[in-house]
BATORLO-420526 format. One record per atom (N, C-alpha, C): y, z, x; residue number from 0; residue in one letter; chain. Coordinates in pm, 1 decimal. Layout:
REM residues N
+----------+----------+----------+------+------+-------+
|       c2 |       c3 |       c1 | resi | resn | chain |
+----------+----------+----------+------+------+-------+
|        Y |        Z |        X |  NUM |    A |     A |
...
+----------+----------+----------+------+------+-------+
//
This chain:
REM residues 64
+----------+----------+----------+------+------+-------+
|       c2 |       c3 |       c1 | resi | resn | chain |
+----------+----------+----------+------+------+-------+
|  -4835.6 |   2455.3 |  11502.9 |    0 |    X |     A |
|  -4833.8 |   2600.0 |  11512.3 |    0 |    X |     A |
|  -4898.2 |   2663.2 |  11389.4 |    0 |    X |     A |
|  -4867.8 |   2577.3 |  11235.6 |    1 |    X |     A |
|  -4929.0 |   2695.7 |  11126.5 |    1 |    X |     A |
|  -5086.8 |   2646.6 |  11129.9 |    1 |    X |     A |
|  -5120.7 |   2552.7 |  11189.5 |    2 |    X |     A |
|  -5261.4 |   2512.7 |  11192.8 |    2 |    X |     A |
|  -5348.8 |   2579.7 |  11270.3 |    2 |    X |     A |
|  -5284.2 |   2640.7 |  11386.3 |    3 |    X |     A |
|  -5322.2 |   2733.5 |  11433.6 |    3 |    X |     A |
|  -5303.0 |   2835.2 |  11421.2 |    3 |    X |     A |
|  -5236.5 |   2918.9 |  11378.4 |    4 |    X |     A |
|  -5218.7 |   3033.2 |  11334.0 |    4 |    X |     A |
|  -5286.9 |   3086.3 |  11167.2 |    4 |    X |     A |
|  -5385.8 |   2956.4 |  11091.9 |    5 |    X |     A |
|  -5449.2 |   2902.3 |  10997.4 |    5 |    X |     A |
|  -5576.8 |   2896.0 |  11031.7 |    5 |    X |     A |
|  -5613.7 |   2885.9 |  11152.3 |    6 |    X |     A |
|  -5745.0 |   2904.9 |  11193.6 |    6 |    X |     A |
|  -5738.2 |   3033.3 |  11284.8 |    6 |    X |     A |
|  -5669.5 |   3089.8 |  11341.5 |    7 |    X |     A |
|  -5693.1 |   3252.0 |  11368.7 |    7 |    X |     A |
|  -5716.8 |   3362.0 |  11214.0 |    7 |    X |     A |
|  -5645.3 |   3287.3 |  11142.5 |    8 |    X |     A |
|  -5716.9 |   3357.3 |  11020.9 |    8 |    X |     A |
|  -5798.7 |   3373.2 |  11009.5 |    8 |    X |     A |
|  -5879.1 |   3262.0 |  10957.9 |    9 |    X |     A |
|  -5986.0 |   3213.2 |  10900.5 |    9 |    X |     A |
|  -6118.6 |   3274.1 |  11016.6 |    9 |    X |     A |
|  -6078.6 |   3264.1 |  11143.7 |   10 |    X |     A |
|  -6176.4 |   3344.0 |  11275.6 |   10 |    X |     A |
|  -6176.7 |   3466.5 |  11259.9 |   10 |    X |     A |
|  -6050.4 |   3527.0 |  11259.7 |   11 |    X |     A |
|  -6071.6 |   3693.0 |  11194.9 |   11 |    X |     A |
|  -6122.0 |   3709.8 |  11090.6 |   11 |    X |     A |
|  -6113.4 |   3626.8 |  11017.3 |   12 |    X |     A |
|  -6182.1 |   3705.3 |  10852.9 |   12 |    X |     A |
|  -6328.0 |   3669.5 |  10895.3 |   12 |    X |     A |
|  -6362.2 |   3561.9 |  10940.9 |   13 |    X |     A |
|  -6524.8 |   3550.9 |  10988.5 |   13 |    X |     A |
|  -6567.0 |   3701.0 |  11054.5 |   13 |    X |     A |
|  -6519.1 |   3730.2 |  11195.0 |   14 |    X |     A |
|  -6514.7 |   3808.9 |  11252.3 |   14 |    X |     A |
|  -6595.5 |   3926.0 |  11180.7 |   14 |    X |     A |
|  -6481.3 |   3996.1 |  11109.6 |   15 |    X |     A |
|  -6468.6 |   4151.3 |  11001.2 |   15 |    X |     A |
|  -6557.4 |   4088.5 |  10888.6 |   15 |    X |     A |
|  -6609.4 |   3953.3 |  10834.5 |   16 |    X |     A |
|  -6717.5 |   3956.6 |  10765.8 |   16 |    X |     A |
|  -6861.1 |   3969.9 |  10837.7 |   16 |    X |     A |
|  -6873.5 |   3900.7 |  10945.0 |   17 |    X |     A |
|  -7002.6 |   3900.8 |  11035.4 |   17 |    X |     A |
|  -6984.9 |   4103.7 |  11063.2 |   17 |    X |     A |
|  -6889.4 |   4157.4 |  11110.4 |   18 |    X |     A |
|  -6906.6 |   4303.7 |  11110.5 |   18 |    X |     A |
|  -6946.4 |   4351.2 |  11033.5 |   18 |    X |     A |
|  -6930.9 |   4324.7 |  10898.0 |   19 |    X |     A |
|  -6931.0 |   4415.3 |  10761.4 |   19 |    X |     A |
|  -7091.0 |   4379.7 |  10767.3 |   19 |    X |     A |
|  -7104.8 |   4256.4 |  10758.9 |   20 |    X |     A |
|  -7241.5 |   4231.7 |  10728.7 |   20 |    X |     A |
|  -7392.9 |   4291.3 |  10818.4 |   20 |    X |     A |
|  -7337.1 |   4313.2 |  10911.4 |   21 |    X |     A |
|  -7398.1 |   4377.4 |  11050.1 |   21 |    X |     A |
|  -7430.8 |   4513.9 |  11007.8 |   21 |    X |     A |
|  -7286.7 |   4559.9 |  10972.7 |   22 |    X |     A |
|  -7314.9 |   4716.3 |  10988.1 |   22 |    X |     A |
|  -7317.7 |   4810.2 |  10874.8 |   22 |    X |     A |
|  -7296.8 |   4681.0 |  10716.0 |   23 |    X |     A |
|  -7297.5 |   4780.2 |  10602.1 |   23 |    X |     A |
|  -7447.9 |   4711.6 |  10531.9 |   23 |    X |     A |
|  -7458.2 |   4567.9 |  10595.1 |   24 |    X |     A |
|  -7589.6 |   4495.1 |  10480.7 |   24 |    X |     A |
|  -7693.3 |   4502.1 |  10613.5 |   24 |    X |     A |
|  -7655.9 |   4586.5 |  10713.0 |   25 |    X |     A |
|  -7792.3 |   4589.4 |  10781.7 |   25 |    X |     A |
|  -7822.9 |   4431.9 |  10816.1 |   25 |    X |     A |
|  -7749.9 |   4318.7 |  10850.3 |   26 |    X |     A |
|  -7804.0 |   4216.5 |  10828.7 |   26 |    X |     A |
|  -7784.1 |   4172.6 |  10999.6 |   26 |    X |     A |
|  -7920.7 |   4214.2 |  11111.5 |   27 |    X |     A |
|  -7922.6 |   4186.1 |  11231.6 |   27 |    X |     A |
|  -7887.6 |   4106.3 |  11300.5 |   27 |    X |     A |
|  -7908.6 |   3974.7 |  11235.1 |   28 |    X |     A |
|  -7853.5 |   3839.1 |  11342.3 |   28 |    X |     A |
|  -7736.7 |   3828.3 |  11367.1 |   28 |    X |     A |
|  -7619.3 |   3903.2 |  11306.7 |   29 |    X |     A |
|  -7462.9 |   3928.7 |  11355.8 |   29 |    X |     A |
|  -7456.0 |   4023.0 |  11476.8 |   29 |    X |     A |
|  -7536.2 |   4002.5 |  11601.9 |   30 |    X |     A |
|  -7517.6 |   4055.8 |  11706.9 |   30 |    X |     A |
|  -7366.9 |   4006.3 |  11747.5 |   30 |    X |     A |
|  -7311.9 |   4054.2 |  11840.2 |   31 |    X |     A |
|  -7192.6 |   4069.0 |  11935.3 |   31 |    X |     A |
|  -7192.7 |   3899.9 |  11954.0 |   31 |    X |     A |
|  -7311.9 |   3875.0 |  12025.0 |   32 |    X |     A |
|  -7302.7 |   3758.8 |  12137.8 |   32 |    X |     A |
|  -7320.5 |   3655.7 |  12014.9 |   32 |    X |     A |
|  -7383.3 |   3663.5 |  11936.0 |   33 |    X |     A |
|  -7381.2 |   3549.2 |  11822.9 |   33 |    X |     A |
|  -7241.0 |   3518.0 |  11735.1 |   33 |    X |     A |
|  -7194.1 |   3647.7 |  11718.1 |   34 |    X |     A |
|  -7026.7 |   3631.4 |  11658.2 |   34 |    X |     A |
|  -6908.9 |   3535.1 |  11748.5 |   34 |    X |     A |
|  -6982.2 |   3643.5 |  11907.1 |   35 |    X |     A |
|  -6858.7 |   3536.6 |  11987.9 |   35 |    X |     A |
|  -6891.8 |   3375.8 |  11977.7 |   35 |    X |     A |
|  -7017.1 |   3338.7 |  12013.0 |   36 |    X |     A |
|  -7077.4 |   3184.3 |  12012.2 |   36 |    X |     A |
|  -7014.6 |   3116.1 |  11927.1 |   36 |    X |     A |
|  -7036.6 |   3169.3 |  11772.8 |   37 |    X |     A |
|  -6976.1 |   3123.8 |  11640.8 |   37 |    X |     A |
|  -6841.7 |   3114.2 |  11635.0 |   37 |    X |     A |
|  -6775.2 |   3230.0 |  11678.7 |   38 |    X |     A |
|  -6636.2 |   3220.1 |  11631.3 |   38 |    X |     A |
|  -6581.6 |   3215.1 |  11720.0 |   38 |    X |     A |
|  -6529.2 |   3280.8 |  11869.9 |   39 |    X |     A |
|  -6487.4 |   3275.2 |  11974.8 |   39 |    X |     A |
|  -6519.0 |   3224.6 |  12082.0 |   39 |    X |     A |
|  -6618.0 |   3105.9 |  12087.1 |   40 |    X |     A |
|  -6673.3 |   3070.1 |  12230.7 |   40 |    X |     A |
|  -6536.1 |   3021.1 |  12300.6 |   40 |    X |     A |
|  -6444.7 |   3052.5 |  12262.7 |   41 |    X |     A |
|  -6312.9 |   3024.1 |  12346.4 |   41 |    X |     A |
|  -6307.0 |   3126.5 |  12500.0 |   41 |    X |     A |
|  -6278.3 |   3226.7 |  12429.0 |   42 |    X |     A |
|  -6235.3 |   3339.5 |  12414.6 |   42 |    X |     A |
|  -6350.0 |   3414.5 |  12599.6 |   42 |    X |     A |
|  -6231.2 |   3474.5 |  12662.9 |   43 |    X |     A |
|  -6305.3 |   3550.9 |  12764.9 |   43 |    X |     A |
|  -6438.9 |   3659.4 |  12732.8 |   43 |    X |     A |
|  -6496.6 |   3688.9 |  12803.6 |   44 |    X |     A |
|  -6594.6 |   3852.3 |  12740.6 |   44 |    X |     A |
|  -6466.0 |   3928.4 |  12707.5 |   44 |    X |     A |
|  -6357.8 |   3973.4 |  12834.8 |   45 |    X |     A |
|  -6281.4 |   4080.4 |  12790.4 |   45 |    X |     A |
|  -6188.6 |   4049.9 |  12711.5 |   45 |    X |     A |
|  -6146.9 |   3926.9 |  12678.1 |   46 |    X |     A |
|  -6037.1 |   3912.1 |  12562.0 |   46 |    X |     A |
|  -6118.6 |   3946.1 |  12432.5 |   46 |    X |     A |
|  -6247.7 |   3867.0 |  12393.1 |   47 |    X |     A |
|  -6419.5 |   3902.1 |  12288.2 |   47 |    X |     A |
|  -6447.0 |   4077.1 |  12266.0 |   47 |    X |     A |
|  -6410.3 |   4153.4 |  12353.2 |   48 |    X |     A |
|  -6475.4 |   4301.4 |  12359.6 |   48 |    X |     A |
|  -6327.6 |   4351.3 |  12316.5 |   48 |    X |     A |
|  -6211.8 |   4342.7 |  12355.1 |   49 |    X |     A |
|  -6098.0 |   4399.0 |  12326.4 |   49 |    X |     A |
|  -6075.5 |   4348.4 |  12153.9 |   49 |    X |     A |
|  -6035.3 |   4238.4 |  12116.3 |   50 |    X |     A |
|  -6085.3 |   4217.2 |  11958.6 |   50 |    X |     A |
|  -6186.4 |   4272.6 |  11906.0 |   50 |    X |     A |
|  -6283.1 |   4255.3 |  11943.7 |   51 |    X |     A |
|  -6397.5 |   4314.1 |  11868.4 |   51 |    X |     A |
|  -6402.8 |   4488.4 |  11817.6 |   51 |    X |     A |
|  -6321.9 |   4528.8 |  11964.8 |   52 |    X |     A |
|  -6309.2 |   4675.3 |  11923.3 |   52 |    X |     A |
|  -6245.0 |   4734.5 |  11831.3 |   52 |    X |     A |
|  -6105.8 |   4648.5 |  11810.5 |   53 |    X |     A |
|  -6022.5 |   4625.8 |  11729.1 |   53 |    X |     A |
|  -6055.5 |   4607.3 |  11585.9 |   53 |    X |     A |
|  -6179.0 |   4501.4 |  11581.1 |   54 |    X |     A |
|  -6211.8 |   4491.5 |  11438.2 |   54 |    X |     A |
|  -6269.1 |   4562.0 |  11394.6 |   54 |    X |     A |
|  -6397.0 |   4603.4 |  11442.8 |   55 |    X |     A |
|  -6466.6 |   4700.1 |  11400.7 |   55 |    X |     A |
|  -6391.9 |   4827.1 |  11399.1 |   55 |    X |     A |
|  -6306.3 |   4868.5 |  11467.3 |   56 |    X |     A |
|  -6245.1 |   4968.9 |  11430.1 |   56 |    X |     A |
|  -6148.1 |   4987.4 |  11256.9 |   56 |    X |     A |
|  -6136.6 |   4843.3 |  11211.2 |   57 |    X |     A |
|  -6030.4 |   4816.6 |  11118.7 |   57 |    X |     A |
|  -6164.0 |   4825.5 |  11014.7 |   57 |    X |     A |
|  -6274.8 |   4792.8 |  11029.7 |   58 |    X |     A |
|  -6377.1 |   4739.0 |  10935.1 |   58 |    X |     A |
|  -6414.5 |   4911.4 |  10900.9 |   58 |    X |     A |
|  -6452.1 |   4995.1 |  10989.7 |   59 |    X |     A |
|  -6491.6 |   5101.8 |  10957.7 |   59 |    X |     A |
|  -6376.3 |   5169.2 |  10916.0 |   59 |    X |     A |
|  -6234.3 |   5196.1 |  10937.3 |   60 |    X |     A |
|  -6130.5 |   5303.5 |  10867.8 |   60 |    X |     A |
|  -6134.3 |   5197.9 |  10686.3 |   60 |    X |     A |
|  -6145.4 |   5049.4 |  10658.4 |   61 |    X |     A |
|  -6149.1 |   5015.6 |  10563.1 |   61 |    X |     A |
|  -6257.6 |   5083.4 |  10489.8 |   61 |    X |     A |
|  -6353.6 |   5054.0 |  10534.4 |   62 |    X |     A |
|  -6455.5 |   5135.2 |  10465.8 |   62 |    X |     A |
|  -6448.1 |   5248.4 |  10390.6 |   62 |    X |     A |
|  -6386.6 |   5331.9 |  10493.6 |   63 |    X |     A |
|  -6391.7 |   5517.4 |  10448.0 |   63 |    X |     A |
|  -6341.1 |   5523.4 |  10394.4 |   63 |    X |     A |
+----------+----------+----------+------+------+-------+
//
């Protein structure tokens, strides 16, 4: 259980870094579909789009 709950970490912090990097360093190849490949190829589209909204929402109120 903490091994997994040890690598959902470590996937979210990828996650909100591939975001940051996307949308504050301008750095393009962190598209959507490349984040999920990398970090979530588990993961449904709608389970992938419901997180994602989530993060980026957390990445931009961090920001401001």
């Amino acid at each position: 259980m903490i091994n997994k709950m040890a690598a959902n970490t470590k996937n979210i912090s990828a996650l909100l870094t591939g975001l940051a990097k996307r949308n504050y360093y301008n750095e393009a190849e962190y598209t959507d579909d490349f984040l999920k490949s990398q970090i979530f190829p588990d993961l449904s589209d709608d389970e992938y789009a419901s997180l994602l909204k989530r993060c980026s929402t957390y990445v931009k109120v961090s920001i401001s």
